[in-house]
C-alpha positions as CSV (number, residue, x, y, z in Angstrom):
1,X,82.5,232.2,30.9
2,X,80.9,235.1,28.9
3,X,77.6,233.6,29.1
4,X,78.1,233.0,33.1
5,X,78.3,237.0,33.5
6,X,81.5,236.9,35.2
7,X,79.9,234.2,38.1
8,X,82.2,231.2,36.2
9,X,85.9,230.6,35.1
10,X,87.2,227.5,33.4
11,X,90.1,226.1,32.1
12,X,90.4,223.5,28.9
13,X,93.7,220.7,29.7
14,X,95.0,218.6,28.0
15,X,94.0,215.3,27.0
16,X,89.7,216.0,28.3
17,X,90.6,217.7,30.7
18,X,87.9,220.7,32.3
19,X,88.6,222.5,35.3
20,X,85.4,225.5,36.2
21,X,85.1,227.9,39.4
22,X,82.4,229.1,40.9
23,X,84.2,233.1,41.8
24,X,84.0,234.2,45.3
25,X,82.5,230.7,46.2
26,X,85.2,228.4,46.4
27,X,83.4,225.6,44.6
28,X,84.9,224.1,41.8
29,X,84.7,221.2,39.7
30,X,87.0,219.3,37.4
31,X,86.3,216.7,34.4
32,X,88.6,214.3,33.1
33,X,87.3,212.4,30.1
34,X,89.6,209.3,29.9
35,X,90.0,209.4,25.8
36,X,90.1,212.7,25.6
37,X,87.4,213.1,23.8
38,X,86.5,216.9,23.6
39,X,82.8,215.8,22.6
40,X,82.1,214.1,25.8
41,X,83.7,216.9,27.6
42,X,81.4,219.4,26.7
43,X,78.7,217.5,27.1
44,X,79.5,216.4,30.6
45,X,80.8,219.9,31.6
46,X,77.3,221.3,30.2
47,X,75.3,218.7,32.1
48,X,77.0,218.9,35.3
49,X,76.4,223.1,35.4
50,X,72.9,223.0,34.7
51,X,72.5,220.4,37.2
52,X,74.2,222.4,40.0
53,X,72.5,225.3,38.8
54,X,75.5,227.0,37.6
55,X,73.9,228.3,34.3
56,X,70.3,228.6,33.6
57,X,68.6,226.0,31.2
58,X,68.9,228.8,28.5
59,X,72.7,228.8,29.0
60,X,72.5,225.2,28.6
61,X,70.6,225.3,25.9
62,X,72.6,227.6,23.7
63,X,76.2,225.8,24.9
64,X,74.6,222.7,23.6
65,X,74.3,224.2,20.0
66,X,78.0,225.7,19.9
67,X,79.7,222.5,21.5
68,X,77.4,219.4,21.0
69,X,76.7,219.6,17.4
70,X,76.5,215.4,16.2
71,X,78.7,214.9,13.3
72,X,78.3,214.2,9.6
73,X,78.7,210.6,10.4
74,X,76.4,209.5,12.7
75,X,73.5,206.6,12.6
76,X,70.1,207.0,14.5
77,X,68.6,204.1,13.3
78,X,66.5,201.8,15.9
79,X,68.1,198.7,16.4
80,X,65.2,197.0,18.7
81,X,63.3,197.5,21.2
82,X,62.6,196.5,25.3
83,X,59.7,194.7,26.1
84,X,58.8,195.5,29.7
85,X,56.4,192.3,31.3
């Protein structure tokens, strides 16, 4: 919301949930992230504002950093590949 400049308000729920307003436009969105998973929240939440055009790439770009940091534990090895014929 700080980063909106007073254009957006949201409100975090329980169990993945993500409400955000657009203010004096009546549009709205909500999120429900069936696990509850606050990771895929973000990430969905930061996707779906850019791509409405809610928040500038910059926005995006800087959310991403704060909220979709990948954990200690991940693996990025490449597991094969997809032959197109």
């Amino acid at each position: 919301m700080r980063q909106s400049n007073g254009e957006l308000v949201s409100k975090s729920g329980a169990e993945g949930v993500q409400c955000i307003g657009r203010v004096g436009e009546g549009l709205g969105l909500a999120i429900k992230v069936v696990d509850g998973a606050k990771r895929a929240k973000y990430a969905a939440a930061i996707q779906l504002l850019k791509q409405m055009g809610w928040i500038m790439p910059t926005v995006a770009e800087s959310l991403s950093e704060n909220f979709m940091a990948q954990g200690k534990f991940k693996r990025l090895d490449v597991m094969g590949e997809l032959a197109m014929l």
